[in-house]
C-alpha positions in Angstrom: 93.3 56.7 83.2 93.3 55.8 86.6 93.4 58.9 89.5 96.7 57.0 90.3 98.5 57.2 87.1 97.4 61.1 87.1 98.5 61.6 90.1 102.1 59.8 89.0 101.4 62.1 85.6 101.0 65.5 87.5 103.9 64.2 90.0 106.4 63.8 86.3 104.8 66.9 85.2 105.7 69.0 88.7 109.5 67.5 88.4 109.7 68.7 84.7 108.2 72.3 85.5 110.7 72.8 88.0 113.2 71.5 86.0 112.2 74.1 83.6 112.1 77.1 86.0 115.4 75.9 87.0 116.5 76.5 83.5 115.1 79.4 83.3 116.6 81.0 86.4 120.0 79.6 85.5 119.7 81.4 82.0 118.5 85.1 83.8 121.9 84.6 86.4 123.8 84.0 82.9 122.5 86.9 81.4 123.2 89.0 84.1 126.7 87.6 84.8 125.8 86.8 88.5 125.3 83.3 90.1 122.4 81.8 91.5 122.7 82.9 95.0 122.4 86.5 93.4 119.8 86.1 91.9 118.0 85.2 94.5 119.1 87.9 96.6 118.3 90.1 93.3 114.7 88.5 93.6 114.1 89.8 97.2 115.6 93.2 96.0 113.0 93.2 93.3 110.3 91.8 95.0 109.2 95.3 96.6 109.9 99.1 96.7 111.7 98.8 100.0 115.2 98.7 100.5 116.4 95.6 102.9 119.1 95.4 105.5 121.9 93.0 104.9 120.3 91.3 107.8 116.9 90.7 106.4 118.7 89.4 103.0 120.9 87.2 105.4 117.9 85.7 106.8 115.7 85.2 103.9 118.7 83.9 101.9 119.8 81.5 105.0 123.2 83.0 104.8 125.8 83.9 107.0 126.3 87.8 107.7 130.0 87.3 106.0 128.2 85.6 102.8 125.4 88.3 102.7 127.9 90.8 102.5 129.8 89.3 99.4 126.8 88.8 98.3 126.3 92.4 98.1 129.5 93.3 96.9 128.7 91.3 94.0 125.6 92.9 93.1 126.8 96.3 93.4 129.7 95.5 91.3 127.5 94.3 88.6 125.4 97.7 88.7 122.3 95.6 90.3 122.3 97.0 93.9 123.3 99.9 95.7 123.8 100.3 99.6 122.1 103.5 100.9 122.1 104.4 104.3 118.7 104.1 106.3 116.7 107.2 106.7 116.1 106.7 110.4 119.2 105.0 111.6 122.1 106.7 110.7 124.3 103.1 111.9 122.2 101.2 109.5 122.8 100.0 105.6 120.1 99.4 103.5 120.6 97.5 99.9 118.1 98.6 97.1 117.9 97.4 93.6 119.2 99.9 90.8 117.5 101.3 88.0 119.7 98.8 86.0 118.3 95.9 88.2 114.7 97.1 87.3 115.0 97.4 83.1 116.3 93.9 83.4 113.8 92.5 85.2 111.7 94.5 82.8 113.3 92.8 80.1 113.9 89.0 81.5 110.9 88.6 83.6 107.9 90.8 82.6 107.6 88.2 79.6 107.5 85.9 81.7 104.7 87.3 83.8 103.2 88.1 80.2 103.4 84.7 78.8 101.9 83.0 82.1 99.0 85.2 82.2 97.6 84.7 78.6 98.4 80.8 79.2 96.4 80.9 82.2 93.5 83.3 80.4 92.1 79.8 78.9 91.4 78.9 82.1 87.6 79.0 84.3 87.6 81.2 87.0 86.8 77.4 88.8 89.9 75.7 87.5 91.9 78.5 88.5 90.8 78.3 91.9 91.8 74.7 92.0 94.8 75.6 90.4 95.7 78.2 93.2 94.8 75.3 95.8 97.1 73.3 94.3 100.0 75.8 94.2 99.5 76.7 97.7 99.7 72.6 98.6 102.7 72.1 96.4 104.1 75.1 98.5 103.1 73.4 101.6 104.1 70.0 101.3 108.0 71.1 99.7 108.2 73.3 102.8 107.5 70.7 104.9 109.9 68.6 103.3 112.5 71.4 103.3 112.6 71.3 106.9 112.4 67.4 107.3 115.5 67.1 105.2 117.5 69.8 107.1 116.1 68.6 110.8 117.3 65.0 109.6 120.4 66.1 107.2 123.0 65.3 110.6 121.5 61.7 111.0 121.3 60.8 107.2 124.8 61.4 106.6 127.0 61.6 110.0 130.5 62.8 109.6 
């Protein structure tokens, strides 16, 4: 095979994993009776020990401060996040993911982590070097295409 068909190979094969994880992440929102954007704030929630501001989930989500905030409201209604007020500004609201938020990712995505890592056990210490390289240029080059498209999205299709 040529490197030209592989490369159209691992290109099919990139479309289909995300495809996949798409799935996925569309199944965990289901299961948790939340929507998409909530997960993802759910994932920033999860992603440390720290509470966040709505402001720092605003940004990282690209949403508006109105948006964030039903965003919130949504969590906390599901039992997934609680707003606690900031230890050293009494002004300021921080969001934190609940107990409830942590047995479920206990439950949805520590198999996940699991599964991956015994997959990627069969692995060489080599090839998984050159897998991480190739992660971290996927990364790079969807980035950069994330910001062409929304520098260019006004041009493409004018109102």
């Amino acid at each position: 095979m040529s490197k030209r068909e592989l490369i159209g190979l691992v290109a099919t094969h990139l479309r289909l994993l995300q495809q996949s994880i798409d799935a996925f992440d569309e199944a965990a929102a289901a299961a948790l009776k939340i929507n998409r954007t909530d997960l993802r704030a759910l994932d920033l929630l999860l992603e440390g020990d720290k509470p966040l501001s709505a402001g720092e989930l605003s940004n990282a989500l690209s949403l508006s401060p109105a948006a964030t905030t039903t965003v919130i409201d949504r969590l906390q209604r599901a039992g997934l996040a609680d707003r606690i007020a900031d230890p050293h500004n009494r002004r300021r609201v921080l969001v934190a993911a609940t107990d409830t938020a942590r047995d479920a990712e206990r439950q949805i995505y520590v198999p996940v982590g699991v599964a991956g890592f015994e997959a990627l056990g069969r692995y060489t210490s080599e090839q998984l070097a050159t897998i991480l390289d190739f992660l971290r240029v996927a990364r790079h080059v969807q980035e950069e295409q994330t910001t062409r498209i929304a520098s260019t999205q006004a041009r493409l299709y004018p109102t």
